[in-house]
C-alpha positions in Angstrom: 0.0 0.0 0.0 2.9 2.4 0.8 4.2 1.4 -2.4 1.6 2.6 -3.9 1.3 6.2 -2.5 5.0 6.6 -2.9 4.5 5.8 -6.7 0.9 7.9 -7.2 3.1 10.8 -5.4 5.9 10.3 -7.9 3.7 10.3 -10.9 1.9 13.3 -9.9 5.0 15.1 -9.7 6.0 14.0 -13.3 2.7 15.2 -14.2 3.0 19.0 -12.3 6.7 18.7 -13.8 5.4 18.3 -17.6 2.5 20.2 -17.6 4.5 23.0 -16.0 6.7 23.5 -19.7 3.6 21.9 -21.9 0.8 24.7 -20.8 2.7 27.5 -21.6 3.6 25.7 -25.3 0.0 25.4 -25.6 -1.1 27.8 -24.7 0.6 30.3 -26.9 -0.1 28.5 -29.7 -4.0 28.9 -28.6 -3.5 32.4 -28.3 -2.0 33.3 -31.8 -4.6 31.6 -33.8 -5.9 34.8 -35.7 -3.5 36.7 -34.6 -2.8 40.4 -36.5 -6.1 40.8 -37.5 -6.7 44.5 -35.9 -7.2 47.4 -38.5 -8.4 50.0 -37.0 -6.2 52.2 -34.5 -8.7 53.3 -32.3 -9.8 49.3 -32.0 -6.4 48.0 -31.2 -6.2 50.9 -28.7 -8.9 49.5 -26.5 -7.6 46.2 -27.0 -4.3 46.5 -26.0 -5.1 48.8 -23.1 -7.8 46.6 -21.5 -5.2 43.9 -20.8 -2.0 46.2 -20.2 -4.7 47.3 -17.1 -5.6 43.7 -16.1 -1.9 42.9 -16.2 -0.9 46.0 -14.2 -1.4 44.2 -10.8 -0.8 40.8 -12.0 2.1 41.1 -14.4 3.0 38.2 -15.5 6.8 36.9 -15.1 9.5 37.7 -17.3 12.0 34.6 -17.3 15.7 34.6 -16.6 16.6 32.0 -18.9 15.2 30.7 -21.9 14.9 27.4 -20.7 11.6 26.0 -22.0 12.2 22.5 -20.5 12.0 20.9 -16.7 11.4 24.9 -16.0 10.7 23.7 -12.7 14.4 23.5 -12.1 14.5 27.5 -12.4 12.1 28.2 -10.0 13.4 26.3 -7.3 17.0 27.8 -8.4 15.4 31.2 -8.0 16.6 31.2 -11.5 13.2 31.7 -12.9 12.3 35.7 -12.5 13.7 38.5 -10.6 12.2 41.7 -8.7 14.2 44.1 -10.7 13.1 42.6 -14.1 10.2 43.6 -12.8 10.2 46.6 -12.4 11.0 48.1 -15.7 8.1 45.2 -16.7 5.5 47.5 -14.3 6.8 51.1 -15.2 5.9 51.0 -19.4 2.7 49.3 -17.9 1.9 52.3 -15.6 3.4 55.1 -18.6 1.0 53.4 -21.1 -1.8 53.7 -18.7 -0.4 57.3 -18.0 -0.8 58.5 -21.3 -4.3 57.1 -22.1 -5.3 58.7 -18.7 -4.4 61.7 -19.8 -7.1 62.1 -22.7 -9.8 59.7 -21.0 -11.6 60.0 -18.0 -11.4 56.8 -16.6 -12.6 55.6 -12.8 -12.0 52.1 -12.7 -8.5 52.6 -14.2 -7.7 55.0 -11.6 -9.0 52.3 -9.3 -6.5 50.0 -10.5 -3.4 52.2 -10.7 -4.6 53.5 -6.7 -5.1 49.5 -6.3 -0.8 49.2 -7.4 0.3 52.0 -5.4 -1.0 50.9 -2.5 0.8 47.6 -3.0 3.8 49.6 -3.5 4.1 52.3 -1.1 3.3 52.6 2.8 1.0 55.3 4.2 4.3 58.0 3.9 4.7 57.2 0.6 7.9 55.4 1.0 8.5 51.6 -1.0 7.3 48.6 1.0 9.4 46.9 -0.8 12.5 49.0 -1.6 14.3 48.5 -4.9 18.0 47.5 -4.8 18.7 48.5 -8.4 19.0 51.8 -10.5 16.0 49.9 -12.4 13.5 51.5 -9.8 14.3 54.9 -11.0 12.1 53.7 -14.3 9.1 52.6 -12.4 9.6 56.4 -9.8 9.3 58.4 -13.4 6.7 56.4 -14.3 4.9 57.1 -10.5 5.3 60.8 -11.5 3.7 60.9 -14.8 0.8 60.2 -13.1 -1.1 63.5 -13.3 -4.4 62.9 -11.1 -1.7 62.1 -8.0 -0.6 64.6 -5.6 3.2 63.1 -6.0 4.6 65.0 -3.0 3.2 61.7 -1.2 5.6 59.9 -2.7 8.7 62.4 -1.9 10.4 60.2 0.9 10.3 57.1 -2.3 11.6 59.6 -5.1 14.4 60.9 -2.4 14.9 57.1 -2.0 15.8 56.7 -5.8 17.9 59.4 -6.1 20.1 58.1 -3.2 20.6 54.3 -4.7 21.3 56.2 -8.0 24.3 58.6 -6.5 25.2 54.8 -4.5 25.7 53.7 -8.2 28.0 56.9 -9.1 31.3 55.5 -10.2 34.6 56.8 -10.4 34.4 58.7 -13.9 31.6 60.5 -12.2 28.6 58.3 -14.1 26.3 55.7 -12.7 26.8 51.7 -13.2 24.5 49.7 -14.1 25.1 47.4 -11.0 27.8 48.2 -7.6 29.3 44.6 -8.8 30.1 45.6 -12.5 32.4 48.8 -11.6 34.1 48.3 -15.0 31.6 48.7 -17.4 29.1 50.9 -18.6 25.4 49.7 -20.0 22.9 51.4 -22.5 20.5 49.9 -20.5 21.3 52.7 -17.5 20.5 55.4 -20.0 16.7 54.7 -20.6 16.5 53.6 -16.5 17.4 56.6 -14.9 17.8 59.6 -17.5 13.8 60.1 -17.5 13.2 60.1 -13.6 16.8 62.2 -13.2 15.6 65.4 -15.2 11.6 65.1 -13.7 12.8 64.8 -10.2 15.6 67.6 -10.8 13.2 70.2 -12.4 10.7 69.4 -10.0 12.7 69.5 -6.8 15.2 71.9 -8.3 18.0 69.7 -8.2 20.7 70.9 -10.8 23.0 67.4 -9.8 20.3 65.8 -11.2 20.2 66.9 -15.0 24.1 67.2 -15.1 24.4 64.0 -14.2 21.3 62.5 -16.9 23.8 64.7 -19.4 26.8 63.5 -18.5 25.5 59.6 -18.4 24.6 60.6 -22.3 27.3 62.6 -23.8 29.7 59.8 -22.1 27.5 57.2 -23.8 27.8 59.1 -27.2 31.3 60.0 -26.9 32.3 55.9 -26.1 30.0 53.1 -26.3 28.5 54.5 -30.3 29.7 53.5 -33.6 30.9 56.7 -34.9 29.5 56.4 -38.8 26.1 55.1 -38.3 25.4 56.4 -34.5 24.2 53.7 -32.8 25.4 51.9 -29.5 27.0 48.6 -28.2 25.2 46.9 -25.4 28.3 48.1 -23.0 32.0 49.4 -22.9 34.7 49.3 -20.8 35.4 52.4 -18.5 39.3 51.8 -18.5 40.3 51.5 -21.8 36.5 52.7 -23.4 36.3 49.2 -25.5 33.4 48.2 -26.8 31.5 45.3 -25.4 28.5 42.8 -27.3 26.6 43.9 -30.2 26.3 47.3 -32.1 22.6 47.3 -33.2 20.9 45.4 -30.2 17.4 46.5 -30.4 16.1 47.1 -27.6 19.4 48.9 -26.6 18.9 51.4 -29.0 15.5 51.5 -27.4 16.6 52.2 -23.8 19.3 54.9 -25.0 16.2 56.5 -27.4 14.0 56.3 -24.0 16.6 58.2 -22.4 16.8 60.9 -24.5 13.4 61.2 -25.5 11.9 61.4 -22.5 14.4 63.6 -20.5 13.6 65.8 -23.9 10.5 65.7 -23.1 10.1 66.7 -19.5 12.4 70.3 -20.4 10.7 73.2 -21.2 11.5 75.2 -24.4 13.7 77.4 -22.6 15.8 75.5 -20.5 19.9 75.4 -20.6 19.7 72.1 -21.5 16.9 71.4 -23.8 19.1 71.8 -27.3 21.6 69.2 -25.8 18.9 66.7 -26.0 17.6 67.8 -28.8 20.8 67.7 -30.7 20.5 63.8 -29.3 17.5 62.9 -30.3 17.6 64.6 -34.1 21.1 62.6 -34.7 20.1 59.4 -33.1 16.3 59.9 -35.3 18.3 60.3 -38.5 20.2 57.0 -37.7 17.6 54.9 -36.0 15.0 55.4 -39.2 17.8 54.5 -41.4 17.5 50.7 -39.8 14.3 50.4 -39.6 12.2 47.0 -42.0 9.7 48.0 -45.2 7.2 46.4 -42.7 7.5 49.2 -39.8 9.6 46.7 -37.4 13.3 47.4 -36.3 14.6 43.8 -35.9 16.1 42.7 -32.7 19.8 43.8 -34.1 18.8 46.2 -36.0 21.6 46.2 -38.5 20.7 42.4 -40.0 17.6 42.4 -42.2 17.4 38.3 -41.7 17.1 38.6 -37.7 13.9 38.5 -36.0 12.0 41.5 -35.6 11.4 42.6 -32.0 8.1 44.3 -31.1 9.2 45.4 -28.2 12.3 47.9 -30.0 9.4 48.6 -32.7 7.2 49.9 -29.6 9.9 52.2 -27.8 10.9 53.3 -31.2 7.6 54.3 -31.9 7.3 56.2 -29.4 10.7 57.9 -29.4 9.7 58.8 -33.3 5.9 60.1 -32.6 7.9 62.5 -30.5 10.9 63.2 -32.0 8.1 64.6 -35.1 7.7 67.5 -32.5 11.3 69.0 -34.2 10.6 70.6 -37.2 14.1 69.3 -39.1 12.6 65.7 -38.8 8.4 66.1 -38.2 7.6 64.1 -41.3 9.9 61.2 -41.9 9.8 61.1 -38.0 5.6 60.7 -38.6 6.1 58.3 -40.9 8.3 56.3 -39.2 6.0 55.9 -35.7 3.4 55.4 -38.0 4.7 52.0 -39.8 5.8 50.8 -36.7 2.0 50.8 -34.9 1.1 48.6 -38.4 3.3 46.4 -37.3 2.8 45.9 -33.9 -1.1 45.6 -34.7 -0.2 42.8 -37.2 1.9 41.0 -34.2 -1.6 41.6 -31.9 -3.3 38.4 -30.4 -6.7 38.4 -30.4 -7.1 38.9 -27.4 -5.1 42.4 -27.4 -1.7 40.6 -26.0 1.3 42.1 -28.2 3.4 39.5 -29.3 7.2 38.4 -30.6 9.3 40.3 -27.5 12.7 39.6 -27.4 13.0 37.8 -23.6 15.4 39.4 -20.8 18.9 39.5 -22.0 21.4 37.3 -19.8 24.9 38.9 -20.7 26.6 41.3 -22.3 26.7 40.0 -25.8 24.2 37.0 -24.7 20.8 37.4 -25.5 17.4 36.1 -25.7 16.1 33.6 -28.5 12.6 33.6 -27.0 10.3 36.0 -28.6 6.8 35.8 -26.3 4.6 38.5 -24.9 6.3 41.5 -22.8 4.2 44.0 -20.3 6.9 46.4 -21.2 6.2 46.1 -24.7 2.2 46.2 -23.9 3.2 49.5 -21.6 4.9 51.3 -24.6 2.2 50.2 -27.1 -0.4 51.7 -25.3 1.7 55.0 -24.4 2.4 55.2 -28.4 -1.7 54.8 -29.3 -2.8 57.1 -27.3 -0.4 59.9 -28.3 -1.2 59.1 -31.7 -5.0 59.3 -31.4 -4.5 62.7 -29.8 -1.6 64.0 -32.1 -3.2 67.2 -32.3 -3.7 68.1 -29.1 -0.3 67.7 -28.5 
C-alpha cells in the first residue's frame, strides 16, 4: 500500500513537472490563432489597453533564462524571475496607462493604478518593498507621470531613488548599471534613470540631477557609439572605453532612445539644456530610421535584415519617433516612421489584445534572448504610443 502512495506521489510530480513547460507551449499556440487581425487604430487601442490594465497588478513573469524545459528546475534555483526585471516590466505598464489617462476620463483605471500604489508604497509614501537597483528609477518616473496624483506623497520614495542612483555613481563621475560591474558601462542605464533624473531635478530643483542625466549621455555618445552610423553597443569598458557585445541590439537602442526622448520631453522650451537633448535625439532619429524593415519593425539587431523583428524595439521606437516629429528638421519622416511601426505591432496583436514576438530578458553582455513571447513592457509602450497618436493634435 505504501508502495503505492510513494508511486501515485511520484507520478503526480511528473505530471505537475510536464505540464508546467507543456501549458505554456500550448497555450501560446491557442492564443496566436488569428492573430494580427486588428485594423483599426482606435480598435487596437482599446484592446491592448484593456489587458496592459488587467496585467498591471498581475504582471506576469519575465524569465531569466530561456529554458523552456523541466522549468521547474529554475524556480526552485530562484533562477526563474527576478524583482528588478520587474520593475522596468510595471513602469511601461503604468506610462501606457499614464498616457491614455491623460485624454480619458477613466474611474475604474484610476482604481487599479490606486489598487498598485498601494501595493507599493506605505501610508508615507515610502516603498514597502524597496528597490536594490538603478531599475526602480524607471518605475519612480513612471509614478510621476501620473497626473491625477498629488506626488509630494511619494517624496520620501523619489528621495529614496535618487540616493541608490548617487550609491551607483562611479569613479568617472557616471552611474553603473550594478555596484558589482564597476568596469563597465550599460545602454541599458540610460533609458532607467535619465527620464526620472531630469523630472525629479526640475521638479525639486536639483541641478546634480540633469548634469548628471547629461553626463550619463554625452559619455555614452562619446564611447559606447559606432561613430559612422550612431548607434550603441550593449556596453563598454570604463578603463580602456572598448566596446563590449553587439552594435545594433534592439532594444538597446531602445533604452538609450528612451533616455533621450523622454528627459527631452520633461524640459521646457527654454531650459539650458533642452538643445543638448535635442541635438541627441535629431542625430540618433536620423540613424535609427535608417535601420528600420519596409514592414514598420526594427529587428532585434537592427543592422541584420534576416534577424527576428522585435516588437518590443518597434514599440519604444515608436514612441521615441511620434515624439521626435515635434522637431521641425525631422516632423515628417519622423511621422512616418511611428506610423509603420503601430502597423506592425497591430499585425503581431493576439486576439485577445496581447502584443506579441518580444525579445526575452537578456542574460549577458553579448548574450541574448532567442525567445520572442509577450512582454508587459512592450504592452506599456504600445499603449503609451496609441494614445499619443489618437491625440496628435492636441499635443
Amino acid at each position: 500500500m505504501g508502495g503505492q502512495v510513494i508511486s501515485l506521489v511520484i507520478f503526480s510530480l511528473i505530471v505537475v513537472i510536464i505540464l508546467i513547460d507543456i501549458v505554456p507551449i500550448c497555450k501560446d499556440w491557442i492564443l496566436r490563432i488569428h492573430i494580427g487581425r486588428y485594423k483599426d487604430k482606435n480598435e487596437w487601442n482599446k484592446s491592448i489597453t484593456t489587458i496592459g490594465v488587467k496585467w498591471l497588478n498581475n504582471t506576469p513573469k519575465v524569465k531569466l533564462t530561456d529554458n523552456t524545459r523541466l522549468v521547474v528546475l529554475d524556480m526552485l534555483r530562484g533562477n526563474y524571475t527576478r524583482s528588478a526585471i520587474q520593475h522596468w516590466q510595471e513602469a511601461s505598464l503604468v506610462l501606457g496607462i499614464s498616457e491614455y489617462l491623460k485624454y480619458n476620463e477613466d474611474k475604474d483605471m484610476k482604481n487599479q493604478i490606486i489598487k498598485f500604489l498601494n501595493s507599493k508604497f506605505d501610508e508615507y509614501g515610502q516603498w514597502k518593498d524597496k528597490p536594490q537597483y538603478i531599475d526602480g528609477a524607471m518605475l519612480a518616473y513612471a509614478v510621476m507621470k501620473l497626473e491625477f496624483l498629488e506626488i509630494d506623497k511619494y517624496k520620501k520614495a523619489l528621495d529614496y531613488i535618487w540616493e541608490i542612483i548617487k550609491k551607483h555613481i562611479g569613479e568617472d563621475d557616471t552611474v553603473q548599471y550594478r555596484n558589482h560591474m564597476k568596469s563597465y558601462r550599460y545602454v541599458d542605464t540610460i533609458g532607467f534613470i535619465c527620464p526620472f533624473l531630469v523630472l525629479y531635478g526640475t521638479k525639486y530643483n536639483k541641478d546634480e540631477c540633469l548634469e548628471l542625466a547629461v553626463k550619463q549621455i554625452e559619455e555614452y555618445e562619446k564611447h559606447g557609439f559606432l561613430d559612422r552610423h550612431h548607434i550603441p553597443c550593449h556596453a563598454y569598458k570604463l578603463e580602456d572605453k572598448i566596446p563590449l557585445g553587439v552594435y545594433g541590439w534592439g532594444r538597446g537602442i531602445g533604452w538609450f532612445a528612451i533616455g533621450i526622448i523622454d528627459g527631452w520631453n520633461e524640459l521646457t522650451v527654454n531650459h539650458k539644456y533642452k538643445q543638448i537633448f535635442e541635438k541627441s535625439v535629431t542625430k540618433f532619429a536620423d540613424a535609427v530610421i535608417s535601420f528600420q524593415q519596409d514592414n514598420g519593425s526594427w529587428n532585434w539587431t537592427v543592422t541584420r535584415s534576416e534577424c527576428r523583428a522585435d516588437s518590443s524595439t518597434t514599440a519604444i521606437l515608436g514612441w521615441f519617433m511620434l515624439n521626435a516629429s515635434k522637431i521641425e528638421s525631422i516632423s515628417k519622416k519622423s511621422l512616418v516612421s511611428a506610423d509603420k511601426a503601430m502597423k506592425y505591432l497591430m499585425r503581431v496583436t493576439r486576439k485577445n489584445g496581447a502584443v506579441d514576438f518580444s525579445q526575452g530578458d537578456t542574460k549577458d553582455i553579448g548574450v541574448y534572448s532567442s525567445l520572442f513571447n509577450i512582454l508587459p513592457f512592450t504592452q506599456g509602450f504600445c499603449i503609451r504610443c496609441i494614445n499619443l497618436f489618437e491625440n496628435y493634435k492636441e499635443v
